[in-house]
C-alpha positions as CSV (number, residue, x, y, z in Angstrom):
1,X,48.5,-28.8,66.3
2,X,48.2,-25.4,67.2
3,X,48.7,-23.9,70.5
4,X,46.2,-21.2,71.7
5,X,47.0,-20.0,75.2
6,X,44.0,-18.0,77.0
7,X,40.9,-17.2,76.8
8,X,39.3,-15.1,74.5
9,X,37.8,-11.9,76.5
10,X,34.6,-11.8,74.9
11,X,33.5,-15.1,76.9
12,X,34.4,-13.9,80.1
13,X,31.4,-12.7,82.4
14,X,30.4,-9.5,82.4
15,X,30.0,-6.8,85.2
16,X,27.0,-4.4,84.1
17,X,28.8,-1.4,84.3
18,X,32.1,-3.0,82.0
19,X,32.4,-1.3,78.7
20,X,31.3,-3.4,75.6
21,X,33.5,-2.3,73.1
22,X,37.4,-2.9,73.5
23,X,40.1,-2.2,70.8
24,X,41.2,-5.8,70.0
25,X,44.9,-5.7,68.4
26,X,46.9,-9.0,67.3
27,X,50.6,-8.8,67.0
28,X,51.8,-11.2,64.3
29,X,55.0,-12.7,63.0
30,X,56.1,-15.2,60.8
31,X,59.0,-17.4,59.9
32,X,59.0,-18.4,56.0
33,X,61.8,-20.5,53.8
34,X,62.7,-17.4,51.9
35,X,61.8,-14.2,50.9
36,X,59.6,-13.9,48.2
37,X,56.3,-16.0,47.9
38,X,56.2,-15.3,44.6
39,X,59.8,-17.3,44.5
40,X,57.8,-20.2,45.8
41,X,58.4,-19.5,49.1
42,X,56.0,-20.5,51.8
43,X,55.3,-19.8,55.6
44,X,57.0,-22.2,58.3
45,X,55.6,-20.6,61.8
46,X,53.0,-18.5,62.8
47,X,53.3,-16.6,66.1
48,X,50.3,-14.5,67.5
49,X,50.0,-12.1,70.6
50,X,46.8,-10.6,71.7
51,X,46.7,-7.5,72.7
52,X,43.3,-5.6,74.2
53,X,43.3,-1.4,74.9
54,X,46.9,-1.3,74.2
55,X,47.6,-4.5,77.4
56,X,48.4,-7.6,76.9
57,X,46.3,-10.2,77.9
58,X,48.1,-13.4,77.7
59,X,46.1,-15.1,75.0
60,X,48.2,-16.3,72.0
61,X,48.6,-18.3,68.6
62,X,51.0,-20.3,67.8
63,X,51.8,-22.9,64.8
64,X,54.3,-24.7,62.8
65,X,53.8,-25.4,59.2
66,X,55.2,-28.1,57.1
67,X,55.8,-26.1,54.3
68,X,56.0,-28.9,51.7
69,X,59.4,-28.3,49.9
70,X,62.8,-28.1,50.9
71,X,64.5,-25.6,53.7
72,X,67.2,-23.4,52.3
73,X,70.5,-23.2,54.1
74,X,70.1,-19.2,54.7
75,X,66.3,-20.2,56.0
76,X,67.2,-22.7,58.5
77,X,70.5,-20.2,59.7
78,X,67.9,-17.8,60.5
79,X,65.1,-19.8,62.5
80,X,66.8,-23.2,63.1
81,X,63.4,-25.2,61.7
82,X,64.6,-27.6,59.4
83,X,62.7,-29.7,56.8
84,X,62.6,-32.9,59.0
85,X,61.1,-31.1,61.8
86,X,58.5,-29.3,60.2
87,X,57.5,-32.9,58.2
88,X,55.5,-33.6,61.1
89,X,53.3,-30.8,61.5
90,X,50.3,-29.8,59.4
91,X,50.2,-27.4,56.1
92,X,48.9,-24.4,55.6
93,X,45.5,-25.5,54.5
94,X,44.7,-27.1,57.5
95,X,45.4,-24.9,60.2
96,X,43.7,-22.0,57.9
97,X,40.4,-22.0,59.7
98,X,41.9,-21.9,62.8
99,X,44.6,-19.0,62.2
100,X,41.8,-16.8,60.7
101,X,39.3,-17.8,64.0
102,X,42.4,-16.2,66.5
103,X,42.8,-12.9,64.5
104,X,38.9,-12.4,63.6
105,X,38.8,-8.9,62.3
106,X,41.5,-7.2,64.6
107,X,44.1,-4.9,63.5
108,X,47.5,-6.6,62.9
109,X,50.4,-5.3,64.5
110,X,53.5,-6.3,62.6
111,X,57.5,-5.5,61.6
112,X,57.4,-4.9,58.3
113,X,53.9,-5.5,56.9
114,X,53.9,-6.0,53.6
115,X,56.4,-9.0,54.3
116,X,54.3,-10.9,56.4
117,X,51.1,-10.1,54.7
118,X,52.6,-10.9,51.3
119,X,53.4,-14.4,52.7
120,X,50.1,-14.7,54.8
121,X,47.9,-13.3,51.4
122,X,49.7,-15.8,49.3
123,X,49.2,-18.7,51.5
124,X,45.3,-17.7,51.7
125,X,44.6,-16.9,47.8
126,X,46.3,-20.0,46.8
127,X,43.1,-22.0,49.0
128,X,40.9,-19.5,47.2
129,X,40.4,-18.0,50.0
130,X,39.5,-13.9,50.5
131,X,43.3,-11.7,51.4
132,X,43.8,-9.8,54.7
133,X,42.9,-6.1,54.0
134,X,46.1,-4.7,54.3
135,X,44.6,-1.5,55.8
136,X,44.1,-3.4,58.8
137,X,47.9,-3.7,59.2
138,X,50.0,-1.3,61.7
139,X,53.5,-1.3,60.2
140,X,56.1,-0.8,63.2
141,X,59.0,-0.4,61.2
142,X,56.8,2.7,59.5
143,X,56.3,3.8,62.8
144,X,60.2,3.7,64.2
145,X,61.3,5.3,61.1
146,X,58.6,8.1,61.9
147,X,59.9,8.7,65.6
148,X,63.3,8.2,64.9
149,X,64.3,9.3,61.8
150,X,67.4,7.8,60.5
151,X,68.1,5.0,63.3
152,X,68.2,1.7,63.1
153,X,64.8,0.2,63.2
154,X,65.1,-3.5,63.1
155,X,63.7,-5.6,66.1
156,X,67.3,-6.0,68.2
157,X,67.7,-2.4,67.7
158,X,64.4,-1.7,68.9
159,X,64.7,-4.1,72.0
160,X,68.0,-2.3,72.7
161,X,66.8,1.1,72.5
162,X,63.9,0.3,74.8
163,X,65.7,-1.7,77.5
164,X,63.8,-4.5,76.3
165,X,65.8,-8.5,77.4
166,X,65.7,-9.7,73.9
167,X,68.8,-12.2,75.0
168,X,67.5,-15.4,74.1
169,X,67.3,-14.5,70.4
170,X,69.7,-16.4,68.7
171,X,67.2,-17.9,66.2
172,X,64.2,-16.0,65.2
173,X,61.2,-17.5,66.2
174,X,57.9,-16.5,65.1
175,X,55.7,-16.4,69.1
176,X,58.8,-15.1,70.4
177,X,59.2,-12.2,68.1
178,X,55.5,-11.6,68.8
179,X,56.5,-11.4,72.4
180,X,59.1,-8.8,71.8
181,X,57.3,-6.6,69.3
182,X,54.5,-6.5,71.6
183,X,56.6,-5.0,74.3
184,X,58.5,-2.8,71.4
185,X,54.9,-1.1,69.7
186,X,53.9,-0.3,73.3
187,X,56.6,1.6,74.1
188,X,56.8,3.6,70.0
189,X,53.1,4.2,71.1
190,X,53.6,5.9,74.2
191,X,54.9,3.6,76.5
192,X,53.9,1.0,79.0
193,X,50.9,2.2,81.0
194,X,53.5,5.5,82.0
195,X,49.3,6.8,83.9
196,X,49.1,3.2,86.1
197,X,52.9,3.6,87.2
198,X,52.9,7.1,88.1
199,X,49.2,6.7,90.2
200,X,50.9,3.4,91.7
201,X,53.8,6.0,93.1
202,X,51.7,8.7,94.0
203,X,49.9,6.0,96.4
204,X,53.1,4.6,97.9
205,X,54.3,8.1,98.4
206,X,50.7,9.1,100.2
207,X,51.3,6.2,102.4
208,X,54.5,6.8,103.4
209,X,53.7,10.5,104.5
210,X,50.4,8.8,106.3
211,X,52.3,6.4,108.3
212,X,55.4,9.0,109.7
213,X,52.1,11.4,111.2
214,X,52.7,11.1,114.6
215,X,49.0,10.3,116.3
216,X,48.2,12.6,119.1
217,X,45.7,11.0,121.8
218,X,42.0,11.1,121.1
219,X,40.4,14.7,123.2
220,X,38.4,13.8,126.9
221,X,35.0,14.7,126.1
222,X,33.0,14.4,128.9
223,X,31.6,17.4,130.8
224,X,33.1,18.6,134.0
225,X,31.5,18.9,137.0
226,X,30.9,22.8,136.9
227,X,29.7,22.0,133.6
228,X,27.2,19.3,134.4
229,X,26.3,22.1,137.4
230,X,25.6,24.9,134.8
231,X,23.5,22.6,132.7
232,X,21.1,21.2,135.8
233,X,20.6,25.4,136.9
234,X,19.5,26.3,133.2
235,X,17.3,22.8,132.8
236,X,15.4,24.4,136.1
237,X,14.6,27.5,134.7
238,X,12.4,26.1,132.0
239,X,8.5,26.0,132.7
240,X,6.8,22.6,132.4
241,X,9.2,20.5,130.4
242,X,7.7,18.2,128.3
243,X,9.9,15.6,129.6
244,X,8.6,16.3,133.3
245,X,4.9,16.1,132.4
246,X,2.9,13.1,133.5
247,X,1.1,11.3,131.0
């Protein structure tokens, strides 16, 4: 059975003044038993992040596949999902409907595109069913290579060079890798909210400043007595004072 954590944000209420249209973004990854779905290969794990105006918002996808055939010994070193294990979980065909209900029409983030939507493609044409654009697909290997030409650009690398716990990555595993390239494409598009952070400073450092003000006392305002004496000797010279005449 598929997990879907969240909620969709186009159910949740809206305030009149909220924008309508949001940029909708699905970071994907899979686990497969090989490399080539041409070989025969099929996909083992689907992982899913959602991802709306560049922020997660803590909505995923995740499902295991019983592939139906065997796990090869250089699969199963890399994701730890053996054949037993995934004999109790449905195929492809059946969790179809659901998969293609989480990612709508959204662009796909994903390492290495034409990997994933080789497998995913294959999976779907072999149900007769209509192939993922792949113009929809943002490839962030493409873009690592891009911004740094000539390093590494695999996930760990990525993680490393981005300060980015990937610690618990012994196995591959398809919603964790989600996880991490989600963190990893925010940062190769700019980073992580850098305009909320810097405003969230700016107001700790006002506050600061506001509380070391030392607070002087509040000015008397009340009118001395040669003052109240002035005032009663200019109300006199005035003729008939509409506050003086009887009704």
């Amino acid at each position: 059975m598929a997990t879907v954590a969240g909620r969709d944000p186009e159910d949740s209420p809206r305030q009149p003044n909220q924008v309508r249209d949001i940029m909708r973004e699905i970071v994907l990854d899979t686990e497969t038993t090989g490399l080539d779905p041409k070989s025969g290969h099929r996909i083992v794990e689907i992982g899913c992040i959602e991802l709306v105006n560049h922020v997660a918002t803590g909505n995923s996808y995740h499902q295991y596949i019983n592939p139906e055939r065997d796990m090869p010994d250089e699969a199963y070193r890399v994701h730890g999902l053996s054949q037993e294990f995934l004999s109790g979980h449905p195929v492809f065909a059946a969790i179809a409907d659901d998969f293609l209900a989480f990612v709508r029409d959204s662009q796909l983030v994903i390492h290495n595109a034409e990997f994933d939507m080789g497998f995913i493609n294959a999976e779907l044409q072999a149900l007769g069913r209509d192939a993922l654009g792949k113009a929809r697909a943002v490839d962030t290997v493409q873009i690592a290579r891009r911004k740094f030409p000539g390093a590494p650009a695999n996930l760990d690398a990525l993680c490393k060079r981005f300060q980015i716990d990937n610690s618990d990555r012994e196995l591959h595993g398809a919603l964790k890798d989600a996880r991490l390239l989600a963190d990893v494409y925010l940062e190769l598009i700019g980073g992580r909210q850098p305009d909320l952070e810097l405003a969230e400073e700016a107001k700790a450092a006002e506050a600061a400043v506001v509380s070391e003000r030392n607070h002087r006392a509040a000015r008397p305002h009340a009118a001395t007595p040669e003052e109240e004496s002035a005032h009663r000797a200019f109300l006199e010279k005035i003729k008939d004072p509409l506050w003086l005449v009887p009704e």
